[in-house]
C-alpha positions as CSV (number, residue, x, y, z in Angstrom):
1,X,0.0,0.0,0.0
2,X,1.5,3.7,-0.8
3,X,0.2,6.0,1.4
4,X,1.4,9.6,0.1
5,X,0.1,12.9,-1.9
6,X,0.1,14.1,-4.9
7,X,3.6,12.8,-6.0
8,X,2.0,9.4,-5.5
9,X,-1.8,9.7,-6.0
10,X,-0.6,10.9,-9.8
11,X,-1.4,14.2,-9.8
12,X,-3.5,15.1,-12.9
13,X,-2.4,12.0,-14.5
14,X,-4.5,9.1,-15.8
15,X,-4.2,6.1,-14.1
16,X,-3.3,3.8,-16.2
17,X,0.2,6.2,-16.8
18,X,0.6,7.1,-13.3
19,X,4.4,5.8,-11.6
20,X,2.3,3.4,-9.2
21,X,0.5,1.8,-12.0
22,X,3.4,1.4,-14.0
23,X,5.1,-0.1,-10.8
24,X,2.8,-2.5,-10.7
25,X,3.5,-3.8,-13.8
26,X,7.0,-4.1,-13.5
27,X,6.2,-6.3,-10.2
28,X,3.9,-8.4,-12.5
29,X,6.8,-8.6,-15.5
30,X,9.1,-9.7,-12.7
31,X,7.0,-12.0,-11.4
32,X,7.0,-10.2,-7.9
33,X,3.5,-11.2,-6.6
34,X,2.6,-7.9,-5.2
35,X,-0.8,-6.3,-5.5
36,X,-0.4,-2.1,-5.3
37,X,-3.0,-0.3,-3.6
38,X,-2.3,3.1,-4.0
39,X,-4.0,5.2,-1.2
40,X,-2.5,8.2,-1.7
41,X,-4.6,11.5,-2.0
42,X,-3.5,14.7,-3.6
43,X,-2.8,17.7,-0.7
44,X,-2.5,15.3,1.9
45,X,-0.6,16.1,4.9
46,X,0.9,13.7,7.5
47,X,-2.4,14.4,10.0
48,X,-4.7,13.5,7.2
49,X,-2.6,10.1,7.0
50,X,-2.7,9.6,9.9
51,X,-6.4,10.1,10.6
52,X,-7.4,7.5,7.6
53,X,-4.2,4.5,8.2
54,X,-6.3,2.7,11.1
55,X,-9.4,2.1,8.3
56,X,-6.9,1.3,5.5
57,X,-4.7,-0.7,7.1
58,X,-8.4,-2.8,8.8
59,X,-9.6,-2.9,5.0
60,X,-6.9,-3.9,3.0
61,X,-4.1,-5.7,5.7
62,X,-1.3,-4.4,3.8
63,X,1.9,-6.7,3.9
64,X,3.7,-4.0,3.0
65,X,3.6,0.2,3.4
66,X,5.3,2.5,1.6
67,X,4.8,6.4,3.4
68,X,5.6,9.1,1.1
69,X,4.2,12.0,2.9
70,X,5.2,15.1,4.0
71,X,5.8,17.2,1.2
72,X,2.7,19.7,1.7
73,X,3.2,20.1,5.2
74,X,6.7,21.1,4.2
75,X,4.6,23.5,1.8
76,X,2.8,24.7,4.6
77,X,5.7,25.6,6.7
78,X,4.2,23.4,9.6
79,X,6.6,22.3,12.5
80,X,9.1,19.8,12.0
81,X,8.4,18.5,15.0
82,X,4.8,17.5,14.7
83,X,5.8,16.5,11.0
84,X,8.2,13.7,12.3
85,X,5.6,12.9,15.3
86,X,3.0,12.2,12.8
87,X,5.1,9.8,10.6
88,X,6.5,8.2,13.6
89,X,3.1,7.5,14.3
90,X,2.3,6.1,11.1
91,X,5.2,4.0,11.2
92,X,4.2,2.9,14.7
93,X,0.3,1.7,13.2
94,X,2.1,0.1,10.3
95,X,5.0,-1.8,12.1
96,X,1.5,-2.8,14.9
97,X,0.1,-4.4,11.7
98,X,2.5,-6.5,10.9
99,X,3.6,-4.6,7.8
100,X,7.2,-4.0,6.6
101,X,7.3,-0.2,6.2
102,X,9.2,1.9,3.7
103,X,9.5,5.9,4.0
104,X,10.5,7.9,1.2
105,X,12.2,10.8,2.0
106,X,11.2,14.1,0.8
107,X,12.7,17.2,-0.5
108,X,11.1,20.8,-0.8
109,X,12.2,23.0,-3.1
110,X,15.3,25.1,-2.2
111,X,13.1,28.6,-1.4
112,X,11.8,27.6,1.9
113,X,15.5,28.6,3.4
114,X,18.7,26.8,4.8
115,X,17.5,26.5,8.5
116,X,14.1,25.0,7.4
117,X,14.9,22.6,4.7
118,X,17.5,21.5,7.0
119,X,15.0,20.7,9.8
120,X,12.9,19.5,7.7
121,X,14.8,16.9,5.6
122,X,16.3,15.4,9.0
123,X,12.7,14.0,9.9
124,X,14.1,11.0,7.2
125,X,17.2,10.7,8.2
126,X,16.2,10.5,12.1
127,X,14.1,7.5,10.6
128,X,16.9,5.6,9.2
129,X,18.0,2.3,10.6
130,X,15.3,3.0,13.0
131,X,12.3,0.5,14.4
132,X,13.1,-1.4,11.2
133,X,11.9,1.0,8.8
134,X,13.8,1.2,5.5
135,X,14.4,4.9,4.1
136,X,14.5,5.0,0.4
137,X,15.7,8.6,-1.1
138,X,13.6,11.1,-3.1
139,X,12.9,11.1,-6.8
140,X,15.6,11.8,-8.5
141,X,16.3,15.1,-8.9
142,X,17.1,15.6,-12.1
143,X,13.4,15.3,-12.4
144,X,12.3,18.2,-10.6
145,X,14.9,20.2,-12.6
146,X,13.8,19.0,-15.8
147,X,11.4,21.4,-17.2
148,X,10.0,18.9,-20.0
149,X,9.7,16.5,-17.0
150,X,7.5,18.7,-15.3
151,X,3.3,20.2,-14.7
152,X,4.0,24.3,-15.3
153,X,3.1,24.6,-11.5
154,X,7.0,23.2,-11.6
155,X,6.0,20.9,-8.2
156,X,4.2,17.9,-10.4
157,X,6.5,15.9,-12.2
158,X,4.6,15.2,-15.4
159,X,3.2,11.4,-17.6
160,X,6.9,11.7,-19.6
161,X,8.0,11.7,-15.8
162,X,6.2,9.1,-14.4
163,X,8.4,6.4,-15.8
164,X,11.5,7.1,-14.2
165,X,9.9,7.3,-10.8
166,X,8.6,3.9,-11.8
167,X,11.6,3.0,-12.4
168,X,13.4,4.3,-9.4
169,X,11.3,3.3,-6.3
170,X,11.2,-0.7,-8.0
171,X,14.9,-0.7,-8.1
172,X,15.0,1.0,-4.3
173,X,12.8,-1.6,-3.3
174,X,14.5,-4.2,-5.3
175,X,17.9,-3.3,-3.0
176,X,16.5,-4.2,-0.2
């Protein structure tokens, strides 16, 4: 199960193009039997994860979590703190499931200043090596640089885009 926002919920994308649809298929060319649920909901915050994991995680028994959140309460300038207290939390109701649980780091964009992008891009790296949780790194940048790889809000990686971060988080996840 992903439970993220808008980078994973496919953000103006159809769903058959979208990177967690696409995952799924290279799980099903591989012969990796793994059944995607994609949960994720565009503008989602940590809190809003947090309030709907207990129903998804009673509905579907996920065997696996990946939690890509954070990004718009990054956006938001919310508090580190309650940032990381939230995704502890989820990891806490997923590990309490029995799921093996994956957290993507995120990145904001470089405007939000030194001292804040700092803070806030240590909330993954506290989580590494921690309570079992593997940490897998952000889409790749050259991405988000990439104009043609882009939406014009520049925040939105865009369908050419969606590939590569296919293929990225199914060779993280292949590592480990």
């Amino acid at each position: 199960m992903i439970l993220g926002d808008s980078l994973s919920s496919g953000y103006l994308i159809s769903v058959e193009k979208r990177w967690s649809n696409l995952l799924q298929e290279k799980f099903d060319e591989n012969k990796i039997d793994i059944q995607i649920i994609n949960a994720s909901i565009s503008g989602a915050t940590s809190n809003d994860v947090l309030r709907k994991l207990p129903n998804l995680i009673k509905k579907y028994k996920p065997k696996y979590i990946l939690i890509e959140i954070g990004g718009n309460d990054g956006l938001r300038g919310y508090s580190p703190d309650i940032i990381k207290s939230n995704i502890n939390q989820l990891i806490d109701l997923s590990l309490k499931s029995k799921a093996y649980v994956f957290l993507q780091a995120i990145r904001l964009p470089r405007n939000y200043g030194k001292k804040y992008i700092t803070a806030f891009e240590k909330i993954y790296t506290d989580f590494k090596n921690v309570k079992g949780v593997k940490v897998i790194p952000f889409f790749p940048e050259a991405i988000f640089l990439n104009p043609e790889l882009m939406m014009s809000d520049q925040i939105h990686p865009n369908v050419k885009a969606q590939p590569l971060m296919a293929n990225f988080i199914f060779n993280e996840l292949k590592k480990i």
